[in-house]
N, C-alpha and C positions, 0 to 999 in steps of 0.2 A: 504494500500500500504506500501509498506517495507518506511524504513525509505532511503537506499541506491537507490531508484529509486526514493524518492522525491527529495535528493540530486543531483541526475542526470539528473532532467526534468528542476528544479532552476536555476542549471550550464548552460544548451542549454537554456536558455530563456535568463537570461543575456549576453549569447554573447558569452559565453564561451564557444567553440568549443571542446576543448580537457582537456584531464583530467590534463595534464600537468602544464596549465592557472592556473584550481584552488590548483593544489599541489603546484605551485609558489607563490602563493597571499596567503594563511595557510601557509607554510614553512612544507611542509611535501613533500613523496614521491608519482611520478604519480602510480606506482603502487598501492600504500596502498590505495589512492582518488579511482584506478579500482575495489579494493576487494572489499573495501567499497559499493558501487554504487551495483555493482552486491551479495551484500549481505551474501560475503565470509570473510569478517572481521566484528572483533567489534571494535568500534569506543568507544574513553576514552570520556569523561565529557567534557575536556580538549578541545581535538581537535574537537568536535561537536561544543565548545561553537564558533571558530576560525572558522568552515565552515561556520557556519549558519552568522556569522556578516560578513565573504566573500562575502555570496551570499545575502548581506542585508535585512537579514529576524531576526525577536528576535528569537531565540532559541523554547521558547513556540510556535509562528504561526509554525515553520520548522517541528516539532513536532505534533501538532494537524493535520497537513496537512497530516503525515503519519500516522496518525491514524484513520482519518475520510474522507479519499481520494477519498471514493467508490467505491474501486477496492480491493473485498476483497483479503487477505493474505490467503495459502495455510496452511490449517491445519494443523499442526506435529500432533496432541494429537487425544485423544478420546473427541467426544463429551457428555455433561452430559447425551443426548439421549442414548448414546454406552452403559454409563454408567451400 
């Protein structure tokens, strides 16, 4: 699962309704918290490390969870099969 739909499933489980909430509680903008989410921006080091203690998770679990979510990610590439 993308990293911007774990942060968006995080946000709706603590309570935070709107992307505003968490662009409030980080000090960033609701827009950038939307690109994000829906996987149209990159996120700095910085402002990952500031979401993920928002949504009171350590950085690594926020991380692993998008990685090992079960919901596989949409390939861009060739597979080594293609290869």
């Amino acid at each position: 699962m993308k990293l911007g739909k774990v942060i968006a499933r995080r946000r709706k489980a603590m309570g935070l309704t709107s992307q505003e909430s968490l662009a409030a509680e980080v000090g960033l903008h609701r827009t950038y918290i939307g690109a994000i989410e829906r996987g149209e921006r990159n996120i700095s080091l910085e402002n990952l490390v500031s979401i993920s203690a928002a949504l009171g998770l350590p950085l690594s679990r926020l991380l692993d969870e998008a990685e090992h979510s079960g919901v596989p990610e949409r390939s861009h590439g060739a597979s080594v099969r293609e290869i």
